[in-house]
ZADODREN-158749 format. One record per residue (C-alpha): x, y, z; residue in one letter. Coordinates in steps of 0.02 Angstrom, whole numbers, padded with zeros to 5 digits, always signed. Each point is the difference from the previous one (the first is absolute). Example, Ala and Ser with C-alpha at 12.3 -4.5 7.8 and 13.67 -1.06 7.14 Angstrom:
REM residues 2
+00615-00225+00390A;+00069+00172-00033S;
***
This chain:
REM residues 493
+00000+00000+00000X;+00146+00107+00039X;+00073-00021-00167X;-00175+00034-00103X;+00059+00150-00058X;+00163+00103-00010X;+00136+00120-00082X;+00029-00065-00184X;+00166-00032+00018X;-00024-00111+00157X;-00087-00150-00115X;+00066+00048-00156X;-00020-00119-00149X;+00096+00051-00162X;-00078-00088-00172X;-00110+00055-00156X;-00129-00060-00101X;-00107+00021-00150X;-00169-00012-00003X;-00038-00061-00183X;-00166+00069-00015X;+00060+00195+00016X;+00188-00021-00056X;+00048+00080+00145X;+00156-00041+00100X;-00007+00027+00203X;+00196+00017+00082X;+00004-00006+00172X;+00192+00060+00033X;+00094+00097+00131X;+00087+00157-00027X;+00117+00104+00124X;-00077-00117+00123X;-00188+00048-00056X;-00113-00131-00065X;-00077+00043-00181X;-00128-00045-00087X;+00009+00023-00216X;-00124-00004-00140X;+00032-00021-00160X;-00083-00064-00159X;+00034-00051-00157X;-00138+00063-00083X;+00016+00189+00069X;+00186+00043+00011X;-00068+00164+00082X;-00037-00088+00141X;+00144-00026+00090X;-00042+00054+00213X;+00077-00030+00160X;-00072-00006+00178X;+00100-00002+00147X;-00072-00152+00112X;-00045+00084+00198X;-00054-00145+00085X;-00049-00212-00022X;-00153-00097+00045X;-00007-00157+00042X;+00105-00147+00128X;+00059-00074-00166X;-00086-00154+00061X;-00103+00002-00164X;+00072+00142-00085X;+00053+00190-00006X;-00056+00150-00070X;+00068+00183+00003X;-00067+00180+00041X;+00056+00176-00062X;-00051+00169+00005X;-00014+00134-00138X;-00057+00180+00084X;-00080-00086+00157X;-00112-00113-00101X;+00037-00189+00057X;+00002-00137-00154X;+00041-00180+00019X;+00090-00079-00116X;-00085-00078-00153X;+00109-00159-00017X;+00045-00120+00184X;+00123-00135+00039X;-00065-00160+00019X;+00080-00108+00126X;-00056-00165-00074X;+00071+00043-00174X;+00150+00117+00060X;-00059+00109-00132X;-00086+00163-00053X;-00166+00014-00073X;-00161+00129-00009X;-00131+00011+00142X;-00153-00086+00014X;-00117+00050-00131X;+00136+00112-00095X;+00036-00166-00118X;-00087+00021-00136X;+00041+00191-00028X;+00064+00048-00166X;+00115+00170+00038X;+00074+00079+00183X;-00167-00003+00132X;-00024+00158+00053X;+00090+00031+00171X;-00066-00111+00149X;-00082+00132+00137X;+00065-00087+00164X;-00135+00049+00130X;+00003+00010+00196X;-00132-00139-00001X;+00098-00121-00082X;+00153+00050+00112X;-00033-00055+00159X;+00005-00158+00024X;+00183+00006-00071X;+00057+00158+00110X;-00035+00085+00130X;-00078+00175+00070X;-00071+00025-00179X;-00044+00153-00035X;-00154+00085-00105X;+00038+00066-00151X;-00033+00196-00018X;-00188+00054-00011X;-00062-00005-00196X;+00125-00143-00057X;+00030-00162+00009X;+00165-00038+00041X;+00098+00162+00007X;+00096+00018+00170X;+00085+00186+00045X;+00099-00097+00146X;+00039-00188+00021X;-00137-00122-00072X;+00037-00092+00149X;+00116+00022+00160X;+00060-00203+00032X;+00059-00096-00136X;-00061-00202+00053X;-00121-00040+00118X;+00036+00072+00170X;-00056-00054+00188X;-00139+00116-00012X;-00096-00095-00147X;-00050-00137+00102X;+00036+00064+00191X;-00062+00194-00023X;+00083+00136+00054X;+00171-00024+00126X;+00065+00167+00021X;-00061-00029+00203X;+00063-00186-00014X;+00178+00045-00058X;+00002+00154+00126X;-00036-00106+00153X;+00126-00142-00042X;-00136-00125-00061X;-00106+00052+00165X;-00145+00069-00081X;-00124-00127-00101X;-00021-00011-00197X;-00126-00077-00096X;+00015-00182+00019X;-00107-00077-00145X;+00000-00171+00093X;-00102+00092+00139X;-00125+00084-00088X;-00199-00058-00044X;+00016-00100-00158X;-00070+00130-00125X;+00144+00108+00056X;+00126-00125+00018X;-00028-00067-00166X;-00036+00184-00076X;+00200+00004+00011X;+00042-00131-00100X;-00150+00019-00124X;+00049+00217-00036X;+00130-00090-00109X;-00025-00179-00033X;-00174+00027-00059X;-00061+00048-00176X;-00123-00063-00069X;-00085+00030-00188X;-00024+00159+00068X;+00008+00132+00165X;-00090+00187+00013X;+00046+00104+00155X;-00124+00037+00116X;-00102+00186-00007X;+00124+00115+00050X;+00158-00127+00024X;+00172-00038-00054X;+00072-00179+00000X;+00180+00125+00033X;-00084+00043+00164X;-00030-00167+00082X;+00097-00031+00179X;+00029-00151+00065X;-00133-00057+00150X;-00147+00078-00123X;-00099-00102-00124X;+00032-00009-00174X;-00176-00020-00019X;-00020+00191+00037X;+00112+00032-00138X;-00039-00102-00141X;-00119-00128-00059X;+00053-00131-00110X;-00109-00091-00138X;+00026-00154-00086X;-00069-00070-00184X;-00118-00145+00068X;+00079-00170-00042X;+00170+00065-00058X;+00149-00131+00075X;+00080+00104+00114X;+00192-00096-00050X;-00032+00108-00167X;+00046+00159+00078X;+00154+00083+00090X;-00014+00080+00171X;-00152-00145+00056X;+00091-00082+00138X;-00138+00023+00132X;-00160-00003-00101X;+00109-00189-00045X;+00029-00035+00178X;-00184+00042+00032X;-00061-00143-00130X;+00099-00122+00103X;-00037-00161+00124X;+00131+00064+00120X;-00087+00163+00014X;-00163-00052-00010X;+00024-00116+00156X;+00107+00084+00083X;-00109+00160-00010X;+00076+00164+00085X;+00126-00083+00085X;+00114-00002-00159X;+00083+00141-00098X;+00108+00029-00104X;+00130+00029+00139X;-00047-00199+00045X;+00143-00019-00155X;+00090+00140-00040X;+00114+00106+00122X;+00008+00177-00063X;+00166+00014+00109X;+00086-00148-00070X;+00001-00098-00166X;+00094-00171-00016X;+00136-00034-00112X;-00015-00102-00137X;+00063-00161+00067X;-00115+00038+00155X;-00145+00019-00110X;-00088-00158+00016X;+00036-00055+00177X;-00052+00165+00059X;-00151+00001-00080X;-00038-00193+00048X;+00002+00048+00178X;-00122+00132-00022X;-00128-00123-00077X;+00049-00128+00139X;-00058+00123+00112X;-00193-00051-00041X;+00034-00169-00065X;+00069-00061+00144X;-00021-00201-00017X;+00185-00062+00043X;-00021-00138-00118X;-00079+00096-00141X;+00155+00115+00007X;+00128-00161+00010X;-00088-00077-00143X;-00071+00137-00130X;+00128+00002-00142X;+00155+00017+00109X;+00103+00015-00168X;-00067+00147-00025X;-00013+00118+00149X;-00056+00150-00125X;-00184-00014+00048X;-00038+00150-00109X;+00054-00096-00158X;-00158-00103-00007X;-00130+00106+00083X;+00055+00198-00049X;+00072-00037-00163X;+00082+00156-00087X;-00138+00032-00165X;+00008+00144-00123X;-00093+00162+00049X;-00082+00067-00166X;+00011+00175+00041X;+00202+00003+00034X;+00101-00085-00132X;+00151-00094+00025X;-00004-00042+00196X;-00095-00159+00094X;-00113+00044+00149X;-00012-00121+00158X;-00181-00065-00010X;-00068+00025+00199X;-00158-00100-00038X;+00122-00124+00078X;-00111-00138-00072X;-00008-00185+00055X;+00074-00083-00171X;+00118+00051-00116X;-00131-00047-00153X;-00129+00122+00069X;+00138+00131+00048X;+00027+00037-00180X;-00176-00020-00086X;-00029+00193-00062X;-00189+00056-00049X;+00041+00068-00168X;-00152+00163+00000X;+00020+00173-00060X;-00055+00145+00098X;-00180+00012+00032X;-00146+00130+00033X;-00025-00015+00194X;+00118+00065+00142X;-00010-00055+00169X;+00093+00072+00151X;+00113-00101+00105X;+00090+00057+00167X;-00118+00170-00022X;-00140-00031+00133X;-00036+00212-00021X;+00005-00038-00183X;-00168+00104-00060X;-00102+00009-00188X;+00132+00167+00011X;+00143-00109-00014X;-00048-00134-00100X;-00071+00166-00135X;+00188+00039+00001X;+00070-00155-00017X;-00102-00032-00150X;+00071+00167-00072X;+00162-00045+00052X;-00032-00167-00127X;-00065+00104-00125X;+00173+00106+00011X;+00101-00185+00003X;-00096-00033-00162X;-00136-00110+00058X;-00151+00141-00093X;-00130-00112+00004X;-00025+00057+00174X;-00022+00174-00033X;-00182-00015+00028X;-00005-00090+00153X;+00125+00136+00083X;-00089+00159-00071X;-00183-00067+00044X;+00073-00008+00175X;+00056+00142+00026X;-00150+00077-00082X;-00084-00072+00143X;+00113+00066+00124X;-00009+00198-00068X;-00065+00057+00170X;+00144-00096+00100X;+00156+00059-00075X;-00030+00172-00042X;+00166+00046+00097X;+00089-00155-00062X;+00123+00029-00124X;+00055-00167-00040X;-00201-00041-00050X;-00019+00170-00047X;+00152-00013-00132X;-00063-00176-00056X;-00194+00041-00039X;+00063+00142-00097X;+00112-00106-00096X;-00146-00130-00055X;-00112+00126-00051X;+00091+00084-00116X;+00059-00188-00078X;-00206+00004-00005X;-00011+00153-00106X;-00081+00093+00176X;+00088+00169-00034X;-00075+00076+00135X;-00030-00103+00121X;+00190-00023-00009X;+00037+00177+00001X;-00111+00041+00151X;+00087-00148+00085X;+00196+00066-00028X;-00057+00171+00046X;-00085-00080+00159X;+00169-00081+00022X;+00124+00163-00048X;-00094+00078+00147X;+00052-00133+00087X;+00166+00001-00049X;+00053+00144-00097X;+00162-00071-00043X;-00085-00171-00059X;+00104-00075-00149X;-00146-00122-00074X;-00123+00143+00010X;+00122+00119-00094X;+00033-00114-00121X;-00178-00028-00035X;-00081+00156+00023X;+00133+00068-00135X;-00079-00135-00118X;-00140+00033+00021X;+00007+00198-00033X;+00100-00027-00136X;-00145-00123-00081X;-00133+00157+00036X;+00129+00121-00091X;+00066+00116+00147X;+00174-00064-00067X;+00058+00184+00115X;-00083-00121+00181X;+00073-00140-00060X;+00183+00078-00002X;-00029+00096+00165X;-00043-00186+00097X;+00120-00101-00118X;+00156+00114+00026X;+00026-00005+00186X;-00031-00183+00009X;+00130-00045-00110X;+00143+00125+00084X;-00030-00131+00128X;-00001-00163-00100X;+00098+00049-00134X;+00035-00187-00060X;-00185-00053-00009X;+00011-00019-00204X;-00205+00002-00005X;-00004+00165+00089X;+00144+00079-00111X;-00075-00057-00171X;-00172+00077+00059X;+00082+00156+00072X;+00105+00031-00160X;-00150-00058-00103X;-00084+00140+00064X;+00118+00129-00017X;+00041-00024-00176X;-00182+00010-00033X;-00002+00164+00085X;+00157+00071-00120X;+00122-00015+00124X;+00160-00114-00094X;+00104+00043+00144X;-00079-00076+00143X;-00047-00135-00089X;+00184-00052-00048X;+00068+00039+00173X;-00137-00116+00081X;+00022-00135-00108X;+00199+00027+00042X;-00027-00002+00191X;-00069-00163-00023X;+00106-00074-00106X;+00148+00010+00124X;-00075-00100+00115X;-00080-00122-00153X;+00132-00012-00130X;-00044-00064-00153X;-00182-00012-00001X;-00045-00004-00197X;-00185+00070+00056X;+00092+00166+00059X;+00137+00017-00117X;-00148-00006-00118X;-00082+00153+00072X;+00166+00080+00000X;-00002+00001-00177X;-00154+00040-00028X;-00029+00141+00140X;+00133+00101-00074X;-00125+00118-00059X;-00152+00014+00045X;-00123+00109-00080X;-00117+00102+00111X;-00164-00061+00035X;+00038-00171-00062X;-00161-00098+00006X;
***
């Protein structure tokens, strides 16, 4: 846990790869001590960009990937190492990509369960930081034991959060902040995941949804909703947790592995002669009943199945089913029709459209409920302008600009929107400031200079579509505007 996170340099991995679909070449390299990160591609010898790497993410247990900075906007690195294959190769779901990806916004959200005292990004963006995006690199004492300033003062005299002594929702809320994902998760009204202490509940936080019937092996980061499935658990009710296996304070070596283990399941199955006589050539009990399978959603790596079934033949059977139409909540006992609205949204976001009803009709419903909730607020107004309801989603990103003046989705929209009616002039004066603070959103820079050339101006048209392009090199989409923004006559229609 420690070691989740880092300076580059401190798990640095040199190597490069080309991803055949885009032609581009990724170098991963160190310079006057500095790792680097280089793109270049044979079908654009313009493009041709360095990044200096800030920081790594990721024990290395199943793989690495790297962090940088370009004018206090955090990006993660398009292409990972891969412990399994000792080798470089894109991200999950950047595979099939046929040029550069636009940068990768790394958000606080997705930080923190990698370091530690995350920070929010500044109001109206979405990852820009004016200090530190965080303050610890790794996870720290505090993630699981809350705050020690008081402890360390007194010499260890005053207490700390001891998970193994809180109520079970709270005790397991700990391990399930990070070891939980689900198909989906939607913060509570009014909450950040960042913002969770140790000896709350998670469940105050987030809620987390699941497609009904999906085989929970299939995805990354599904350890306990696994565990939950299990015999073990099931008997042994709340009496075992994850911290019935793992020790967050120690971790065996290699050649410790399987007796270490062993000894924990002997723990419960405690028949002397069952332990004498139960394949004693093979003391890795996890071999047979937690087999390592594939995880779909994270190429290249095995994950530990913690269904811990009975026999190997049923350990690896997979249900082979696509993502469905019906969410369903799952360590979430707050979990309301809000939440499950924006979880459907969130699916419609992921891809998944064919639930684009289901979420707006309820939120529809909900109107009267979440007038001062932006999250809902910013979603309803979303799905009615995908319905063609121009003002019903106007009214509802005003509603939310009041709100939040500094809102990014409702800037973004509202812009849209007034461009559509023809005050191209509104448009500009809601557009501009939102992307001075998200200058690498490419959607927001396209409309912005869209807009401008169609109101004469050449000039600020070219220099938006250059602000972006620093952080987005090569994008054919905006070297295309380039070219053709470079004059723009007045009162284009």
């Amino acid at each position: 846990m420690a070691n989740a996170s880092g300076a580059a340099m401190d798990k640095f991995q040199a190597g490069a790869f080309t991803h055949k679909s885009s032609g581009v070449t990724y170098k991963v390299f160190a310079r006057d001590k500095q790792a680097m990160l280089s793109f270049q591609s044979a079908r654009d010898p313009q493009l041709n960009t360095e990044r200096q790497l800030d920081y790594f993410l990721g024990s290395g247990h199943l793989g690495i990937t790297y962090l940088y900075s370009v004018q206090g906007y955090l990006f993660e690195s398009p292409v990972a190492y891969y412990s399994a294959s000792q080798s470089y190769d894109m991200k999950p779901g950047l595979e099939t990509l046929t040029a550069l990806p636009p940068a990768l916004p790394m958000q606080s959200a997705c930080m923190r369960c990698h370091m530690s005292a995350v920070q929010k990004s500044d109001p109206g963006t979405v990852h820009h930081y004016q200090g530190l995006p965080f303050l610890h690199t790794g996870i720290t004492c505090e993630a699981c034991h809350g705050d020690t300033r008081q402890h360390v003062l007194t010499g260890g005299k005053a207490a700390v959060v001891n998970p193994a002594k809180l109520d079970v929702p709270r005790r397991d809320s700990v391990c399930i902040s990070c070891h939980l994902e689900g198909d989906i998760s939607v913060e509570r009204p009014g909450r950040s995941a960042i913002d969770y202490k140790p000896g709350d509940s998670i469940s105050d936080y987030l809620s987390y949804f699941v497609y009904e019937g999906k085989d929970a092996t299939k995805r990354g980061v599904s350890e306990i909703e696994q565990l939950s499935l299990s015999k073990c658990k099931r008997m042994s009710g709340d009496k075992m947790s994850c911290m019935s296996c793992h020790n967050p304070h120690y971790t065996p070596r290699p050649e410790e592995r399987a007796s270490f283990y062993r000894a924990k399941c002997l723990a419960c199955h405690t028949d002397a002669a069952f332990a004498a006589t139960h394949h004693p050539e093979n003391p890795d009990c996890t071999a047979c009943h937690m087999p390592r399978s594939g995880a779909e959603n994270i190429p290249h790596v095995a994950w530990t199945d913690h269904r811990i079934r009975k026999t190997p033949e049923t350990a690896l059977a997979m249900q082979d089913i696509n993502d469905g139409d019906t969410l369903t909540a799952i360590f979430s006992p707050q979990a309301g029709n809000r939440d499950l609205a924006l979880a459907y949204y969130n699916a419609v976001l992921d891809g998944n459209t064919a639930l684009q009803d289901k979420s707006y009709q309820l939120l529809e419903s909900l109107k009267s409920e979440i007038s001062n909730d932006k999250d809902a607020l910013a979603a309803l107004g979303v799905l009615s302008e995908k319905r063609g309801d121009y003002k019903e989603a106007t009214m509802t990103f005003e509603q939310l600009r009041k709100l939040d003046p500094e809102n990014l989705i409702a800037l973004l929209n509202l812009g849209v929107l007034r461009a559509k009616s023809g005050d191209l002039q509104g448009a500009a004066a809601l557009l501009q400031p939102a992307f001075e603070r998200n200058q690498d959103i490419v959607g927001l820079a396209k409309n912005l200079a869209t807009i401008q050339c169609s109101l004469g101006d050449a000039t600020a048209a070219q220099k938006t579509l250059q602000t972006t392009s620093q952080y987005n090199p090569g994008l054919q989409d905006v070297q295309r505007l380039l070219v053709e923004f470079s004059s723009c006559p007045a009162n284009k229609p």
